[in-house]
Legacy VTK file of the C-alpha trace (Angstrom):
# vtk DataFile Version 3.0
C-alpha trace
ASCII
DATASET POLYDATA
POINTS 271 float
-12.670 36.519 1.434
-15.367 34.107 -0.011
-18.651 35.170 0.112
-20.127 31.679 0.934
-19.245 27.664 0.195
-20.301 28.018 -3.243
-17.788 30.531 -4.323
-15.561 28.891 -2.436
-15.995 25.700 -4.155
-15.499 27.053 -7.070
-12.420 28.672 -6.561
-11.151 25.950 -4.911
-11.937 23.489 -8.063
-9.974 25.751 -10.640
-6.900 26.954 -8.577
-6.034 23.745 -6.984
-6.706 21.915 -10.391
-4.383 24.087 -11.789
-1.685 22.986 -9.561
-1.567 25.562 -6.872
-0.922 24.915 -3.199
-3.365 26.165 -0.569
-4.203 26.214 2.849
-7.955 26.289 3.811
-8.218 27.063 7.484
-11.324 27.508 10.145
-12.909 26.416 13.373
-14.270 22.635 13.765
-17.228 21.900 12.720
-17.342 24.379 9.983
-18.153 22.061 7.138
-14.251 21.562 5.922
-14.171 18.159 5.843
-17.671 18.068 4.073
-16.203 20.223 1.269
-13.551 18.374 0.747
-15.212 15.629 0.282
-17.706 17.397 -2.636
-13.998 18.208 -3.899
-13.243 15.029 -4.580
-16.393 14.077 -6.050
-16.097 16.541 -8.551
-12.000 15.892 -9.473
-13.104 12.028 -9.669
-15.686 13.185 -12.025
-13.310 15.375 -14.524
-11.384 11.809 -14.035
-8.651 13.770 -12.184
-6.275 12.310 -9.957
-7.444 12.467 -6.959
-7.377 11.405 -2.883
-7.856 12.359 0.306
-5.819 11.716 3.677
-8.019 12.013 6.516
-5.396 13.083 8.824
-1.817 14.457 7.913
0.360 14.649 10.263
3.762 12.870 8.616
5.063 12.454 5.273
3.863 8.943 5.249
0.305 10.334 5.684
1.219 12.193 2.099
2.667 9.560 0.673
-0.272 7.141 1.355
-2.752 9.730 -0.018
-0.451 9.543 -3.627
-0.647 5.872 -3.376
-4.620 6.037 -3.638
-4.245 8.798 -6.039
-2.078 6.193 -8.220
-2.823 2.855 -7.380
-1.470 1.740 -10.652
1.874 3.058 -9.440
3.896 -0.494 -8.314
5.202 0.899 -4.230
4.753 -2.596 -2.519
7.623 -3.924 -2.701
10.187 -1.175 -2.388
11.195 1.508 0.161
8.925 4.966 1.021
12.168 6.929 -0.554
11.883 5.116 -4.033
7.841 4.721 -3.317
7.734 8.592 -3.544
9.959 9.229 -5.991
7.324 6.941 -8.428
4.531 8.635 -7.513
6.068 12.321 -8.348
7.104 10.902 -11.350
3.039 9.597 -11.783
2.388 13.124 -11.010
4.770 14.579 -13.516
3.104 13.145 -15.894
-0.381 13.368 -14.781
-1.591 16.238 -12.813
-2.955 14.970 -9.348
-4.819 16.864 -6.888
-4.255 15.663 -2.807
-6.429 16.769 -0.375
-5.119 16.516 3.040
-7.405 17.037 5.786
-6.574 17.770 9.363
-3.396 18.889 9.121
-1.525 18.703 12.978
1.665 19.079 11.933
4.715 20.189 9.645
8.302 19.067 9.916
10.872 19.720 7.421
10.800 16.190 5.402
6.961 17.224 4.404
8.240 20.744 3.392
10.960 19.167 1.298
8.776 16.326 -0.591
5.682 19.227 -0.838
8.066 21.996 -2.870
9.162 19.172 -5.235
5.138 18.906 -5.703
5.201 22.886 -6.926
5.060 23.780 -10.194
1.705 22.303 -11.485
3.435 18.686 -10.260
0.426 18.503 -7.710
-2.186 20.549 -6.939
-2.747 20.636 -3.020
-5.185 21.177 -0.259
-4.166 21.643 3.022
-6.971 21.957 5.449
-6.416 22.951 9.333
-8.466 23.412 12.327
-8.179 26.682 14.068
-10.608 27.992 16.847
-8.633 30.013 18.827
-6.063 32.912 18.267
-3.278 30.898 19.404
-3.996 28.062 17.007
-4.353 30.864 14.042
-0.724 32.253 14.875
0.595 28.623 15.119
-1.034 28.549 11.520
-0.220 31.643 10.014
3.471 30.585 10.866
3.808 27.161 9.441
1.626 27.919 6.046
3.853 31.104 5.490
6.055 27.730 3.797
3.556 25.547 2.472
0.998 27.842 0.787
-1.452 30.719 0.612
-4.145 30.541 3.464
-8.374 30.657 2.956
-10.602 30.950 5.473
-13.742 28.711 5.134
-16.731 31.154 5.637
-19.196 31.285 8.213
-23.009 30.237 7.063
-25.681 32.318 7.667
-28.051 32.501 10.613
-30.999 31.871 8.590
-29.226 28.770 6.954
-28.185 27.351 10.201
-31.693 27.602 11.429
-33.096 25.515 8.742
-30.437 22.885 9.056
-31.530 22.842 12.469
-35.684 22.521 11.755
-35.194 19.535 9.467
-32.529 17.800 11.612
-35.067 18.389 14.665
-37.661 16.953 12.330
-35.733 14.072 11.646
-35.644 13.073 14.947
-39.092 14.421 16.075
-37.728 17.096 18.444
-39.799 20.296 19.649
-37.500 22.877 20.637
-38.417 26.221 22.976
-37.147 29.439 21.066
-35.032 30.065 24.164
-33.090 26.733 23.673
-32.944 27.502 19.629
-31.848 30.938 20.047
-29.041 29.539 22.422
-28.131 26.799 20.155
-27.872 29.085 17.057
-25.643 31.589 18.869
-23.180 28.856 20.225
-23.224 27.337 16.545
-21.292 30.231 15.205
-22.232 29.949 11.637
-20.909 25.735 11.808
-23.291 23.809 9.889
-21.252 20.541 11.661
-21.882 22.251 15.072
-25.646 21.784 14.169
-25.207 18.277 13.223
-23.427 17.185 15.901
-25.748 18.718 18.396
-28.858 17.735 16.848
-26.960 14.002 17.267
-26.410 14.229 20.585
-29.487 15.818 21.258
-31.328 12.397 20.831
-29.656 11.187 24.034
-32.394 11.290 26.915
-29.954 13.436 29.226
-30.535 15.704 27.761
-33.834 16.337 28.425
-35.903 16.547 31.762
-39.914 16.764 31.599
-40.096 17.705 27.782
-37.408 20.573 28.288
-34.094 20.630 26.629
-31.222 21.624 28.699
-28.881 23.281 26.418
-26.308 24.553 28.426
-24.929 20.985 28.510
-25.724 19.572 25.156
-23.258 22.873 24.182
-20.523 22.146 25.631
-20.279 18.292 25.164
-20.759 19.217 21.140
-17.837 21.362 21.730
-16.216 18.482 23.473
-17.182 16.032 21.084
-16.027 18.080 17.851
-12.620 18.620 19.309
-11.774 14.824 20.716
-13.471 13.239 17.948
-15.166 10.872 20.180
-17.975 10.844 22.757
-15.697 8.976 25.488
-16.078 12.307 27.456
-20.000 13.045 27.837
-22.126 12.237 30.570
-22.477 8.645 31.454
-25.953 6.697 31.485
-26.750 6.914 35.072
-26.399 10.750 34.913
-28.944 12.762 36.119
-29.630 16.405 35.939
-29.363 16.869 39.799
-26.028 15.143 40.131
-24.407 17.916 38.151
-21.900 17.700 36.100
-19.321 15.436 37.819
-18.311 13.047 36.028
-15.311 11.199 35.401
-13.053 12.963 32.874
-9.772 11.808 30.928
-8.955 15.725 30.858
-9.360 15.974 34.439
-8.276 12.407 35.749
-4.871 12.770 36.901
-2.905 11.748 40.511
-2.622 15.242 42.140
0.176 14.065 44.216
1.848 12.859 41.544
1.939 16.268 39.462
2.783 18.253 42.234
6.133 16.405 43.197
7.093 16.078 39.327
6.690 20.110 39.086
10.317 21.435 38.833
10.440 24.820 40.830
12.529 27.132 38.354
16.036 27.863 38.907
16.971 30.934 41.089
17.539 33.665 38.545
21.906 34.185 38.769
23.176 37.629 40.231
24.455 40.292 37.455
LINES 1 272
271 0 1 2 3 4 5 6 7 8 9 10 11 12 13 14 15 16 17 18 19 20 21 22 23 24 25 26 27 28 29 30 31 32 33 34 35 36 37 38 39 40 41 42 43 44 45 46 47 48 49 50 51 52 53 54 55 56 57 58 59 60 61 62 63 64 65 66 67 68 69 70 71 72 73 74 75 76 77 78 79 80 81 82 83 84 85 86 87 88 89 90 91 92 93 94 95 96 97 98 99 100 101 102 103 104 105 106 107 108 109 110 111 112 113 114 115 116 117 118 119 120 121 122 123 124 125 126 127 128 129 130 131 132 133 134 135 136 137 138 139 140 141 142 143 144 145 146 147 148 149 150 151 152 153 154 155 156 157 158 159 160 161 162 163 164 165 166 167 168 169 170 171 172 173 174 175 176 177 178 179 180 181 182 183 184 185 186 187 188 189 190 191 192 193 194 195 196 197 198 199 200 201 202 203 204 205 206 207 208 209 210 211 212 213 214 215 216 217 218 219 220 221 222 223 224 225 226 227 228 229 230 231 232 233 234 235 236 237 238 239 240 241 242 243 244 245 246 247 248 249 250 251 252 253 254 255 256 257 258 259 260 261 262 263 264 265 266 267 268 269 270
């Protein structure tokens, strides 16, 4: 366990440079994405190898993140087998380090290509999302063949309030204790939590006579950290006595339609 970013960083910077394989792993909004991103700045700067895939979910995904790593490498013209067998001999060479962010999913072609990366070949970053105990066992079982797991730390309470004063102040916001205390305690020691909320919380919905309503602006920040998009919060015309009933791709379905395409399960056979 990492006692905070910085040591984190740090560790980071000298085992993956090395070559090693790793999986850093925590709940959205943590500040992940943000520290890959210093990662990179600082590889560029040792004029390392180095690129980013903003999602991974394929070997292509890998494969494209090489390509940016080695854009000298010639893959235009020829097929992704003999494109990746280039760049791994690019990286046999030259030490490269691939961070690949948002990892959804492992199959077995990604497994084959990433052992062939072992060896001080590549040093890589895998970085997951995982909020819930189901999505941690899901991890836990597909990194036991990629790489040793990390856990991004929480931040503290105290540094999560001043992220949230000088956002606030950035947008000229006046917040009741009540609605800071609540905000703080949702946050969970994200620093991206706090950002997203104190973006969202510039929407005039969200407020009603100079009073923040809090409850609300929580749960769309959940709801916008884990779609990505604001396509499910509260529409213009909302107001705060129409509750919340809005349209919602999550809840939009024919109910008719589900019910008659529900199997019943088969009768169990006699022993």
């Amino acid at each position: 366990m990492h006692a905070n970013v910085g040591e984190l960083r740090a560790d980071l910077l000298e085992r993956v440079g090395q070559g090693q394989h790793l999986v850093l792993y925590g709940p959205r909004g943590s500040g992940k994405s943000r520290l890959v991103t210093q990662l990179h700045g600082r590889f560029l700067r040792a004029s390392v190898p180095c690129a980013i895939a903003p999602s991974t979910s394929c070997l292509d995904d890998i494969t494209r993140a090489m390509e940016a790593a080695y854009p000298k490498v010639n893959t235009e013209l020829v097929n992704r087998r003999t494109a990746r067998y280039r760049l791994w001999s690019a990286a046999d060479r030259r030490r490269c380090v691939l961070l690949l962010d948002h990892l959804t999913d492992v199959n077995t072609a990604m497994i084959g290509f990433l052992r062939r990366l072992r060896g001080g070949v590549a040093g890589v970053l895998f970085v997951v999302d995982v909020d819930v105990e189901r999505e941690r066992m899901h991890m836990r079982k597909r990194a036991r063949s990629l790489a040793l797991s990390v856990r991004m730390p929480s931040t503290s309470t105290l540094r999560l309030r001043s992220l949230l004063h000088v956002k606030c102040a950035e947008h000229g916001f006046s917040l009741e204790s009540e609605a800071e205390h609540q905000l703080l305690r949702t946050a969970r020691g994200r620093p991206g939590w706090i950002v997203q909320c104190t973006t969202l919380m510039a929407d005039a919905r969200y407020w009603h006579d100079g009073h923040l309503y809090p409850t609300l602006l929580c749960t769309d920040t959940e709801i916008a950290l884990r779609q990505g998009e604001l396509q499910l919060l509260a529409p213009k015309t909302w107001t705060p006595e129409a509750g919340r009933v809005w349209s919602s791709p999550l809840t939009d379905y024919d109910e008719d339609r589900f019910w008659k395409n529900t199997r019943p399960a088969p009768p169990r056979k006699p022993y």
